[in-house]
Structures are given as C-alpha cells and as structure tokens.
DOLUM-773788 format. One record per residue (C-alpha): residue in three letters; x, y, z. Coordinates in pm, whole numbers, padded with zeros to 5 digits, always signed. Layout:
N
ALAXYZ
...
END
This chain:
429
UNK+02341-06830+00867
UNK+02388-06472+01019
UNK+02499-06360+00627
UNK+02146-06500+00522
UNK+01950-06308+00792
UNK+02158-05977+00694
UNK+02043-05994+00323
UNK+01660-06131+00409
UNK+01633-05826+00625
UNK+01783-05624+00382
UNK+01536-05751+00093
UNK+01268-05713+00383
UNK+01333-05327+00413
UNK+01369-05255+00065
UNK+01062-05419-00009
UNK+00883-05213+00252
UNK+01064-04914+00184
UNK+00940-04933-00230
UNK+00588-05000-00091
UNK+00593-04698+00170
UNK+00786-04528-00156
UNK+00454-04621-00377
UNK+00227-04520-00119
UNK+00389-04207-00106
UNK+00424-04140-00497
UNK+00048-04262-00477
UNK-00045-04027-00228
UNK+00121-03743-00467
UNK-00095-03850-00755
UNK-00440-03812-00570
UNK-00313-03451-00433
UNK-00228-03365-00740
UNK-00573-03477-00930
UNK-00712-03324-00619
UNK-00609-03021-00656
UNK-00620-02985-01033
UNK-01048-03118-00955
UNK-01024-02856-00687
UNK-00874-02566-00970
UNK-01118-02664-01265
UNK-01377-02690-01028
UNK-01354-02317-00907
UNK-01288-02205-01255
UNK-01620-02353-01376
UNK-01769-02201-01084
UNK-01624-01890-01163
UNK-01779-01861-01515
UNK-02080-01971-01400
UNK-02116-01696-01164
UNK-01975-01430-01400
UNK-02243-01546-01676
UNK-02545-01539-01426
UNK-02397-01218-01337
UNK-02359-01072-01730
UNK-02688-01220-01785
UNK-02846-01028-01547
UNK-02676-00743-01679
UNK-02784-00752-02009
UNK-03092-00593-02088
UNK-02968-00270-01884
UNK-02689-00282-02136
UNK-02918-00318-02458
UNK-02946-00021-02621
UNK-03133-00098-02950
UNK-03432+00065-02809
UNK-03231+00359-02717
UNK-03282+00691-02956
UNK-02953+00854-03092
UNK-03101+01174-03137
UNK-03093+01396-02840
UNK-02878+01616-02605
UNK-02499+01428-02607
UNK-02435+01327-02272
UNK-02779+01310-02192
UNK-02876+00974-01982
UNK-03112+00761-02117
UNK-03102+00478-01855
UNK-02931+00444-01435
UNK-02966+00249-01179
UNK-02800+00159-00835
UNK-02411-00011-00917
UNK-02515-00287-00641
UNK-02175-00192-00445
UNK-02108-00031-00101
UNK-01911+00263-00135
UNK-01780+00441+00136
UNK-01878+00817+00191
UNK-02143+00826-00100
UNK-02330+00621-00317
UNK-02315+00457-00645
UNK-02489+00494-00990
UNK-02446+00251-01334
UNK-02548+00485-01617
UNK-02608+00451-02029
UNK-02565+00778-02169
UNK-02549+00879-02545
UNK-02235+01000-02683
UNK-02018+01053-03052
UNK-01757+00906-03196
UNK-01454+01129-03342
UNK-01628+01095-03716
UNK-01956+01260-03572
UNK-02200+00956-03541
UNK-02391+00901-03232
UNK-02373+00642-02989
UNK-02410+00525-02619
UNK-02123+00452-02356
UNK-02212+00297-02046
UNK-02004+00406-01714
UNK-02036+00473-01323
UNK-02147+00761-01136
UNK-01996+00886-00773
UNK-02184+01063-00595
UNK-02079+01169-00216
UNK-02303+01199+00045
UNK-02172+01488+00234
UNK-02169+01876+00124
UNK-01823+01929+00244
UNK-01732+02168-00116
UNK-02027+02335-00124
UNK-02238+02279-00454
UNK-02202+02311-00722
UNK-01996+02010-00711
UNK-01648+01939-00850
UNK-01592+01657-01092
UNK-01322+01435-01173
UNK-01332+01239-01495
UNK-01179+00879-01473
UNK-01061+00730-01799
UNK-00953+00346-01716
UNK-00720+00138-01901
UNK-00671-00158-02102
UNK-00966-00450-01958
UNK-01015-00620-02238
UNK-01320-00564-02504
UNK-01525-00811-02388
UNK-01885-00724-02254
UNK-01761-00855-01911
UNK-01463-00643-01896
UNK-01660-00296-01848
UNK-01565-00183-01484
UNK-01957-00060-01472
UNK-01987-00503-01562
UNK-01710-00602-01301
UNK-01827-00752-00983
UNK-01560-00554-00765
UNK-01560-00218-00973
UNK-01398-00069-00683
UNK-01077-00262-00737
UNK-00886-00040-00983
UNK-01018+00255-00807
UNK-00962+00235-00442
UNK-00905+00572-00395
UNK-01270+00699-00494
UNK-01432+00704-00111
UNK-01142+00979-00064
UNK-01260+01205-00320
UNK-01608+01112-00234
UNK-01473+01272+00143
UNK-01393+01588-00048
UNK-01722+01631-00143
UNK-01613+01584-00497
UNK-01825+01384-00759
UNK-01675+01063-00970
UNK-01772+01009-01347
UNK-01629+00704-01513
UNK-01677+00604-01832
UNK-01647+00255-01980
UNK-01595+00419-02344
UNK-01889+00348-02616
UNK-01838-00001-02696
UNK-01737-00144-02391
UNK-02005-00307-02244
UNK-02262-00186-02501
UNK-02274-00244-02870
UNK-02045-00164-03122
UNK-01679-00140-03132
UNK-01455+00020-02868
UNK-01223+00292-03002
UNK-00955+00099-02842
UNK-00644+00369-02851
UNK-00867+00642-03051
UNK-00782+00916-02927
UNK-01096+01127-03063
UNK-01331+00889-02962
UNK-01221+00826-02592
UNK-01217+01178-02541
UNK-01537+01260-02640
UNK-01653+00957-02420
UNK-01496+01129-02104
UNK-01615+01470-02219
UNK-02001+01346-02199
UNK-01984+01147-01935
UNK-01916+01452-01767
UNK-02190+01659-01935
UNK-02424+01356-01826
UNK-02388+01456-01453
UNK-02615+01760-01562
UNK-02913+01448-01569
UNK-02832+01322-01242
UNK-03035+01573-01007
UNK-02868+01401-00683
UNK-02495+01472-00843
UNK-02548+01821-00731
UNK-02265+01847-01024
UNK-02060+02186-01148
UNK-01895+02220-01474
UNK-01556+02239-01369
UNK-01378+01921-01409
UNK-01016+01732-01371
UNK-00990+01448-01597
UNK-00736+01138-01498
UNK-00632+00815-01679
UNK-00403+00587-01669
UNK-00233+00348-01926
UNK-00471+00332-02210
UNK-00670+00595-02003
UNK-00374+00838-01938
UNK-00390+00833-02329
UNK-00787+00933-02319
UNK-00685+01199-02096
UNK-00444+01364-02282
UNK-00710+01373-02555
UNK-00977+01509-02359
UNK-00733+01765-02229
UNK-00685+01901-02610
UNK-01002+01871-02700
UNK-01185+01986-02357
UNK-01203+02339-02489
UNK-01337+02292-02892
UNK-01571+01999-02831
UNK-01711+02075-02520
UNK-01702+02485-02459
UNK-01946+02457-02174
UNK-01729+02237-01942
UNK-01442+02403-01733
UNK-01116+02211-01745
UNK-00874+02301-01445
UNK-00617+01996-01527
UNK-00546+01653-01673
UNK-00368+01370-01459
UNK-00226+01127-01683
UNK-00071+00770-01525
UNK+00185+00534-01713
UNK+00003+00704-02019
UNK+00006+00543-02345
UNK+00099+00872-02456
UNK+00385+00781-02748
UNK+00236+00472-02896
UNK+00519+00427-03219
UNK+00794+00360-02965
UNK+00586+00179-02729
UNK+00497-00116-02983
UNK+00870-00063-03142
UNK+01027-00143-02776
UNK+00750-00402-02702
UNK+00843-00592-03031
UNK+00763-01001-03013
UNK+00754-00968-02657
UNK+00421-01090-02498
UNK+00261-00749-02477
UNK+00209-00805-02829
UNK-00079-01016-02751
UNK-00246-00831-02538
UNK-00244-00496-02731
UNK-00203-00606-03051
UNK-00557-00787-03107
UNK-00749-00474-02977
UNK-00585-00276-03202
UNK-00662-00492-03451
UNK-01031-00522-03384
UNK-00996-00116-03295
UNK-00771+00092-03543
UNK-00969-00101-03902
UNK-01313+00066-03755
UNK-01168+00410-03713
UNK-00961+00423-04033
UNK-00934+00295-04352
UNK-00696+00094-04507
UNK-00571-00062-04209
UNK-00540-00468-04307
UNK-00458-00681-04007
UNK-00335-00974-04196
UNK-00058-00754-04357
UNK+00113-00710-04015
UNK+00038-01076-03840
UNK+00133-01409-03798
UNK-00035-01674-03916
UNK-00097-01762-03538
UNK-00216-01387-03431
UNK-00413-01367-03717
UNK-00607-01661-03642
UNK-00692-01549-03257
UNK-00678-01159-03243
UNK-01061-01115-03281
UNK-01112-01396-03021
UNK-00836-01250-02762
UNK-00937-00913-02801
UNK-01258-01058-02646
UNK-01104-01181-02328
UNK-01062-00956-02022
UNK-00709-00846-01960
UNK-00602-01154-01774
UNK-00674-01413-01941
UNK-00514-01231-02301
UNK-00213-01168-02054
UNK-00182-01534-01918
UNK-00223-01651-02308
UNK+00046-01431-02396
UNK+00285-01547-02197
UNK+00201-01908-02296
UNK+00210-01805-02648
UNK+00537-01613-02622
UNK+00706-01929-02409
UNK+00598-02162-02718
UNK+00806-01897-02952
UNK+00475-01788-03118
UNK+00536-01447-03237
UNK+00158-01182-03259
UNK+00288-00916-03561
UNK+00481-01072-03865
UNK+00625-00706-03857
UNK+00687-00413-03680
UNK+00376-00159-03704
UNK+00707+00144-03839
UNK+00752-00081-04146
UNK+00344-00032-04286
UNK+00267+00314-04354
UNK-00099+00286-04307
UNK-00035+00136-03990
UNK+00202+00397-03859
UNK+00017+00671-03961
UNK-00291+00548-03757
UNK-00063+00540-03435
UNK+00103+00848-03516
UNK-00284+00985-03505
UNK-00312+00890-03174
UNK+00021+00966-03018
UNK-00087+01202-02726
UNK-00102+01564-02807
UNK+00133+01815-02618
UNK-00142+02023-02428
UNK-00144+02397-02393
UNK+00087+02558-02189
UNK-00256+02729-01986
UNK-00362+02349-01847
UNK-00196+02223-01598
UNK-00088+01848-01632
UNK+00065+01607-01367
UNK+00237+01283-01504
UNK+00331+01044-01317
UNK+00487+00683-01431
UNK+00764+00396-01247
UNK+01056+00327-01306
UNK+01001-00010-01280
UNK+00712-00031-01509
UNK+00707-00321-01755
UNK+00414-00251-01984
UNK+00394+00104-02068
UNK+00769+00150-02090
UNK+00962+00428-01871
UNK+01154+00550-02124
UNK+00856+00614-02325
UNK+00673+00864-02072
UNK+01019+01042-02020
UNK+00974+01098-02409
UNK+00639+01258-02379
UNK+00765+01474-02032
UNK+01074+01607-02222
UNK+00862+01709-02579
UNK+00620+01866-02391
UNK+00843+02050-02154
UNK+00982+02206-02476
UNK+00690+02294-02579
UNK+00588+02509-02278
UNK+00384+02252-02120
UNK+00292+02381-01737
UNK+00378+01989-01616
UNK+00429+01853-01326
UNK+00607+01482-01331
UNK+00579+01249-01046
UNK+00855+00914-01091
UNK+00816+00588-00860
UNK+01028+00312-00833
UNK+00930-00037-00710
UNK+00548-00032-00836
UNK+00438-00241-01137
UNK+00204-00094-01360
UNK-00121-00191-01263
UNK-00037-00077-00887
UNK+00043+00237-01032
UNK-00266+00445-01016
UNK-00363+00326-00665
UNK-00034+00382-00539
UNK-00062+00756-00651
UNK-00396+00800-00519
UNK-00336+01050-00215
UNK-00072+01211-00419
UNK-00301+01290-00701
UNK-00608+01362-00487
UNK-00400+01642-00332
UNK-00284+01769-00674
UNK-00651+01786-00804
UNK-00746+01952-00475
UNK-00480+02220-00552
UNK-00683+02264-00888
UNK-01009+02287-00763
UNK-00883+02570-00505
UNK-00727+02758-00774
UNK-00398+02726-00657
UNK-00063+02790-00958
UNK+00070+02449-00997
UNK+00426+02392-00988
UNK+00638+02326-01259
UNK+00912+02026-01288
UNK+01030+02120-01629
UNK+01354+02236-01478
UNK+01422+01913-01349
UNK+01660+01619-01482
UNK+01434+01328-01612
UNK+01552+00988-01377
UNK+01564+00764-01709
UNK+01655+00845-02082
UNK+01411+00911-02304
UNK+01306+00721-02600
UNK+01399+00747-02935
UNK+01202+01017-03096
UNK+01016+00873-03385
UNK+00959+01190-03594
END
C-alpha cells in the first residue's frame, strides 16, 4: 500500500511539475512574441518618423529650380538646422558647386556659426569632410535627426570663436550621384563650402581655413589639401587633419577581401566610380548576389548595409567575384584616388588606432611612411583601444588644439623621425 502511495505521488509531481514546466515554456513564448511585437513595432515607428521627417525635408533639398550658373560656392538656399548647439547657432545650406570634370552642381551641408567674438573677426574656419553614411537621401548629416552625433566636438570650436562648414558632398542629400571615393570631386565640395561662408553675413568668416576628415572624409581631405592652392587661390590653407583616412585605397580593398566590408564599400563604389570614369563595368568584378543588391545597398545608411553585411558574409555570400588588382580599369580608378602626398609647406596631422577594423592600421602606416619620404611636414597621432567610428570624437581635444596651433601660426612639429607602432602595408606600386 505505502509502495502505491510512493509512485501516485510521484506521478502526482511529475504531472505538476510538466504543467508548471509548460506554463513556464508558455510563458517564454509570449515574452518572446512580445518582445519581437515590441522590436517591429519600434522599427515601424522608426521609419515612420524618419519619412515624416525626409518628407519635410524635401523641397529644401530640391534643387531643379536652382540655376547652375553663378559664383561657385555661392548659396542659393539656408535655413535654421532645427538643433541646439551649444556656444553658437546652426545653419542647413544648398550651395552650388563642380564636379572634378568641370560641370556644375549643388551640395547641401551645415553651417557653424559661434556666438561669441572670442578670435576676433575675421573668423577662422574649419572644413569638416565626414565619412562613409550611406548614399541614401536620409543619410546626409545636414538630413540626420541628431547631426551632432558624429561631431561632438563642434560646441568646442564654436568656444574658440572659430566657424564650422560641413559639407554633405553634391549628391548626398540632393540630386545626382555622390562622388563616393572621388577624390576631385569631394575636394572641390569642401573647397566651396568654404567659399560659401562669404554668403553667410552672420559667419563673420575669414579665408583662412583647416580642413579635417575622417575615413572616407580623411580621404576628401587629403584632396582638398592638394588641390587647396590650384582650385581655390583665394582661400588660405594653414593644415589638413586627416582621421583613419581612406588614404591607400588598393591595399585597403586587397586586405578587406570577402570580408563583410565588402558590402558596405563595395556597392558605393559601384554606384560611384562608373559615373566618374569610363569603362568601369560592375558586373565584371561581382557576384551574382552583389550584383543583384549593390544599387539597392548603396541606398541604405551605413547601418543597415553594415548589419546586411554581416548577415550576408555569415551565409558565405561573397560581394566581388574578384579582387579590384586583377581588372585594370578598376585598379586604375582606385589608384586615381589613392591620397596624394601633400607638400612639404602644409602641415598635416594623421591620426588612426591600432585597433581599427575598417580602415586598416597597416594601411595609414603606409601612407605616414611614403609621405615622410617625401618630405611631408606630418605629424602622426596612434590610439589603441578605439574602434573606428569612435575615432574622430575621441581625438577631438587633441585635434582642436593642433588646429589652434595653426590658426596662431605656430611651426608644427614633426614625427617623421619616429618608429611607426605597426608595419606598413604592402606597397602596391
């Protein structure tokens, strides 16, 4: 009799323990659905809100009614960025500008102006060339919601008195193409975005200019630091900052090879380099997969083409059925905009991590140690332990000091002598 009660109370519990067990599994299900409802609901939300927001955008950003012939740099079209900005105050601005092949166009951006007289006026400038968004109207930082993000440093040089131009490159934001990684064209976009400052009466604005960018950017600025002097004779130059720059783009896409990166680069290059040059056929160098998407990914803003990549890349799906090296029309369009070695007159500060994933270490220490040789008056500044995007608002004081050092017409100090921390690259000449 006991033996019986021992195995009805034993049945009894299991049964109420796989119950309580269901429950429980149950229970998981609903948090789960709940949270996924919870997830798709905020991402619908989300796009909601950014469309109102691009919608209401829009017609500032139309420019078919805009006339091409004019003074470059002049603007054509401002009004307030909608953002608090500490120290000064905040323009959005369409002004007209030229591609590398001469034609004229317009390239929207943001304006900086501070709200104290602290360096006297004229005003000093600094030129900020941003990097890789995405090519999607939405992905302008003049478009973004929180255009302060990538930038936090900007109320600081606003506190020195010093005015902020920032270009979203022609393109971006307006119509046309963006000349994603074109050297020629992204420099002339930074150029008149400075030379637009002249039509901004509150700017208070000089002529003498520092130009920074990083990643993509750090590319525009090495650019608009060769071409400062030819294209744009009436602007003053004192020095280019250039961050994890794009600067040696043949062994940046041979080390990034089938790796994710791929598809986040890759399809605005795609949609970019074809414009600029001819020749260049995209389905030569892609997968059957990356051929199929690369106009739609080079439409998404960085995070989303970043996110897809890394799904892609997990699922073995390779961007490039080849390595840019092997096509010769290909190679020769990067090798055109491989950052030029500026003269040994401008000062230049580079500055990069060590523990950078995306514009690769080794591939800065390339550009440091050709320059050097070629005279270069460069400064190089190395982190470790910040990621790429942190980069340039890690830097900020450090790089606010060295353009102050500029704009006082102080010598600027020379690291040439120093060891690099990392081999460089692989030379690819």
């Amino acid at each position: 009799m006991a033996k019986k009660k021992r195995k009805l109370s034993k049945k009894i519990s299991f049964l109420t323990h796989h119950r309580h067990l269901k429950h429980f599994i149950f229970g998981l299900g609903i948090a789960f659905v709940s949270v996924v409802i919870i997830i798709v609901g905020l991402s619908v939300y989300h796009k909601l809100r950014v469309d109102s927001q691009q919608n209401a955008l829009a017609p500032f950003y139309n420019t078919s009614g805009l006339s091409t012939s004019g003074p470059i740099g002049q603007v054509l079209r401002s009004e307030p960025l909608g953002v608090s900005v500490q120290n000064g105050s905040a323009l959005r601005i369409i002004y007209r500008t030229q591609r590398a092949d001469g034609s004229i166009t317009f390239a929207s951006g943001m304006v900086f102006v501070p709200n104290n007289s602290v360096s006297g006026s004229p005003r000093p400038v600094v030129a900020w060339a941003h990097g890789t968004v995405g090519m999607g109207d939405a992905c302008a930082p003049s478009r973004n919601s929180d255009p302060l993000s990538a930038i936090s440093w900007v109320s600081e040089m606003l506190a020195q008195g010093w005015v902020v131009t920032a270009t979203d490159y022609a393109g971006l934001g307006t119509p046309g193409t963006q000349g994603y990684l074109v050297g020629g064209d992204e420099a002339r976009d930074v150029l008149n975005s400075v030379r637009a400052l002249q039509y901004i009466p509150s700017a208070e604005a000089g002529k003498s200019f520092v130009v920074w960018g990083h990643s993509q950017g750090g590319n525009s600025a090495l650019f608009t630091g060769s071409e400062a002097a030819s294209y744009a004779p009436d602007l003053n130059l004192l020095g280019t900052v250039a961050s994890a720059p794009a600067a040696e783009i043949v062994p940046l896409l041979n080390e990034t090879y089938n790796t994710s990166l791929d598809w986040v680069i890759g399809p605005e290059v795609l949609v970019s380099w074809p414009t600029a040059y001819s020749g260049l056929n995209p389905a030569e160098i892609t997968t059957s997969a990356g051929y199929s998407n690369y106009k739609r990914i080079a439409n998404q803003c960085i995070t989303s083409a970043a996110l897809e990549g890394l799904v892609r890349t997990a699922l073995k799906q390779d961007f490039f059925s080849e390595d840019l090296s092997t096509s010769a029309p290909w190679l020769a369009a990067a090798k055109a905009n491989t950052a030029p070695i500026l003269s040994p007159k401008q000062p230049v500060l580079i500055a990069e991590s060590l523990t950078d994933q995306v514009v690769l270490p080794n591939t800065t220490a390339l550009y440091i140690q050709q320059a050097c040789k070629a005279g270069s008056n460069l400064t190089s500044l190395w982190l470790t332990g910040v990621g790429h995007i942190q980069l340039s608002n890690t830097i900020g004081p450090q790089v606010i000091g060295w353009i102050g050092d500029r704009f006082a017409g102080l010598p600027n100090v020379s690291t040439c002598n120093q060891p690099l921390p990392i081999a460089p690259a692989s030379d690819p000449s």
